[in-house]
N, C-alpha and C positions, 0 to 999 in steps of 0.2 A: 293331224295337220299342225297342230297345236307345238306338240313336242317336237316332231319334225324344224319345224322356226327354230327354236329354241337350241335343238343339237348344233344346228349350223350357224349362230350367235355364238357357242360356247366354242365348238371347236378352228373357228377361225374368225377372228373379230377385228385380224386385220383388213380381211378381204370386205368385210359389211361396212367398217369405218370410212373404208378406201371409197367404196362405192357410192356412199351417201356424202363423204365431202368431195368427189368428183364432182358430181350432178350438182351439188347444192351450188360450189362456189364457178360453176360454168355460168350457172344461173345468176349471181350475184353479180358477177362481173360483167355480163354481157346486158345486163338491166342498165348500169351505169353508164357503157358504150351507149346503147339504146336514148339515153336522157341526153347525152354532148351529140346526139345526130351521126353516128357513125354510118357509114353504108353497112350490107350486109357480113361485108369481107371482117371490117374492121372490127365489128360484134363477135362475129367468129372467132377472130383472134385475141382479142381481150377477155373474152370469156375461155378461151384453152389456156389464157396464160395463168387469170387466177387457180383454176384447176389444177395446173401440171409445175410451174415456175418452184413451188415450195415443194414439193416433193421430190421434183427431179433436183434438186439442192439437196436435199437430204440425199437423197442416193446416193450422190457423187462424193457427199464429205463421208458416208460408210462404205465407198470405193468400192460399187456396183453400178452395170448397167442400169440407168432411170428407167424405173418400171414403164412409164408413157412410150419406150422405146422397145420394149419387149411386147407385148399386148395389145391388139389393134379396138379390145373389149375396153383399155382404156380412154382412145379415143371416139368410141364409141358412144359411152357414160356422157363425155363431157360435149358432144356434143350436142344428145338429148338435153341436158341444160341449157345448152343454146338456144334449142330449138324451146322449151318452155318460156323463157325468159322474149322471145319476140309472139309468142302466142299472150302471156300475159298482156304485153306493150299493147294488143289488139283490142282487151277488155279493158286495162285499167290507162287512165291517163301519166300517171308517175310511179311506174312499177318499181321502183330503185325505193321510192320511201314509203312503200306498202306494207303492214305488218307482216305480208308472207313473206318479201325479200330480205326483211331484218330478222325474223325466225330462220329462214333459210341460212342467213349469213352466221347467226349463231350455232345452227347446226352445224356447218361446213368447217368452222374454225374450232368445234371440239372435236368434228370427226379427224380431222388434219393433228390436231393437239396430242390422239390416243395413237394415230399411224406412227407419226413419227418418234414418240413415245416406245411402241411396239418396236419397228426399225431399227433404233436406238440402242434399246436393252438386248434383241439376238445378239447385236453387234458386239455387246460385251464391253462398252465404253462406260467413263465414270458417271455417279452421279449427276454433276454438271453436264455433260453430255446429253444425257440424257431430256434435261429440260429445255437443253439450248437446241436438241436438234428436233423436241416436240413446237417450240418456239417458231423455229424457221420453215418448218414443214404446215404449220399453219396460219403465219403470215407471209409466206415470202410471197407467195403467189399475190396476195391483194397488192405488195408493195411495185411486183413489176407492171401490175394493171396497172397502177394511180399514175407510172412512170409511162407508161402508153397515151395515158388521159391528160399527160402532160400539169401534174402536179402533182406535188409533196406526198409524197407515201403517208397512207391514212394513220399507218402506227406511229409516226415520228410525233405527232399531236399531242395533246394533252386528253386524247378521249380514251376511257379506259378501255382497252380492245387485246394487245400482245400480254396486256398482262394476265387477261384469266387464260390465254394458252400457258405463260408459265406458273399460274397456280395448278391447272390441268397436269400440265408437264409431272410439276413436284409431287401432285396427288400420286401418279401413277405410279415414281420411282418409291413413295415411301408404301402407299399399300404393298408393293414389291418388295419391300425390306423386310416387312413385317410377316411377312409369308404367304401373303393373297396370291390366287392362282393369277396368269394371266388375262381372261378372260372377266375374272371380279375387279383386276386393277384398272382394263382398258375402260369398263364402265364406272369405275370410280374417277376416272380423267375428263372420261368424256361427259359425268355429271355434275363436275369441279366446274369445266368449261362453260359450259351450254348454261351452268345455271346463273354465274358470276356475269358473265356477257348478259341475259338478257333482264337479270336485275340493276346491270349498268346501264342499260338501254332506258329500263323504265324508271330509274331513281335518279339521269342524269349525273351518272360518275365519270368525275373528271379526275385526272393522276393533276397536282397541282403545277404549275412552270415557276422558274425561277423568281421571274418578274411578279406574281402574285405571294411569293414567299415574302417576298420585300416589302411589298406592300401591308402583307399582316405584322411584319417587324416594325413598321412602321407608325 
C-alpha cells in the first residue's frame, strides 16, 4: 500500500498538488464567507472562487482550456471543501482563525505554489515565468475571495503571504536548473512554501510598508 502512495506522488504530483489546494482553499475561503454571515449560496461561491480564480488565471495566460472547465472531479474537490469548512462552523465558533484553517490555508498556497510551478515549466516559459505564474496560481484565488468579501486583497498588505509562493515558485525553477527530476522540484516548492508561510504565521512576519521605512530613517 505503502509503495503504491508513493508511485502515484512520484508520477504525477500535479494531479495530488492540484487535489489538495483545491479542497484546502475551498475550505479557506468558505470559512471566511462563513464569519461575514453569508447564506449558503454565497459560501459556495466564495469558496469556488479561492479554489478555481488562480488557476483558471494560469490556464488562460498558458493559453489552455481552465482545467475547472474540463473536469466536473474538479468541482467536485472544491466543493467537499465547502462542505467541510460549514461542518467545521458547526464544532468550532471562528473556524476562519482556527489552527486548522491557517494549516489548511498554508497547504493550499504551496500546493497552488508547485501547480502552477508544474503548469508553467511544460509550457516551456522563462524563468520569470515561471515564478510569476506559480505566484498567481496561488494567490489569485484568495485575491478574488477578499474582492467578494468586499475588501482589499489579503496579498496587497504588509503580511508576509505571496511571497513564500514566490520563494516556492524560485525553489522549484532552480531545483529544475540543477537537474532535480520533477517530482523532487514539486516537493522542494511545495516545502519552500508551506514551511516559509507557517513560520510567517507563527514568528509574525511582516514584508515592511513604505511609511514604516521612514519612520526607521527617522
Amino acid at each position: 500500500m505503502n509503495q503504491d502512495v508513493i508511485a502515484i506522488l512520484f508520477h504525477d504530483p500535479f494531479a495530488v498538488m492540484n487535489t489538495i489546494g483545491l479542497v484546502a482553499f475551498a475550505l479557506v475561503g468558505s470559512s471566511k464567507a462563513v464569519r461575514e454571515e453569508f447564506d449558503l449560496l454565497g459560501i459556495t461561491i466564495v469558496g469556488l472562487a479561492m479554489a478555481f480564480a488562480g488557476g483558471a488565471t494560469r490556464d488562460m495566460l498558458v493559453a489552455r482550456v481552465p482545467l475547472v472547465l474540463q473536469s466536473p472531479i474538479e468541482i467536485g474537490l472544491g466543493l467537499f471543501g465547502v462542505g467541510l469548512a460549514i461542518a467545521l462552523r458547526i464544532v468550532l465558533s471562528a473556524p476562519d482563525t482556527h489552527p486548522i484553517t491557517l494549516v489548511a490555508d498554508a497547504i493550499g498556497l504551496a500546493a497552488f505554489a508547485t501547480t502552477g510551478a508544474i503548469v508553467a515549466t511544460d509550457a516551456g516559459i522563462s524563468a520569470f515565468g515561471v515564478v510569476a505564474i506559480a505566484t498567481i496560481n496561488a494567490v489569485g484565488g484568495g485575491a478574488v475571495a477578499d474582492i467578494f468579501l468586499d475588501r482589499a486583497p489579503f496579498i496587497l498588505f504588509e503580511d508576509f503571504y505571496a511571497s513564500c509562493a514566490v520563494l516556492g515558485g524560485s525553489a522549484y525553477w532552480l531545483a529544475g536548473a540543477l537537474g532535480a527530476a520533477g517530482s523532487t522540484a514539486a516537493a522542494v516548492c511545495a516545502g519552500m512554501t508551506v514551511v516559509t508561510r507557517l513560520a510567517a504565521v507563527t514568528f509574525d512576519w511582516h514584508l515592511p510598508t513604505v511609511q514604516q521605512l521612514g519612520t526607521r530613517r527617522d
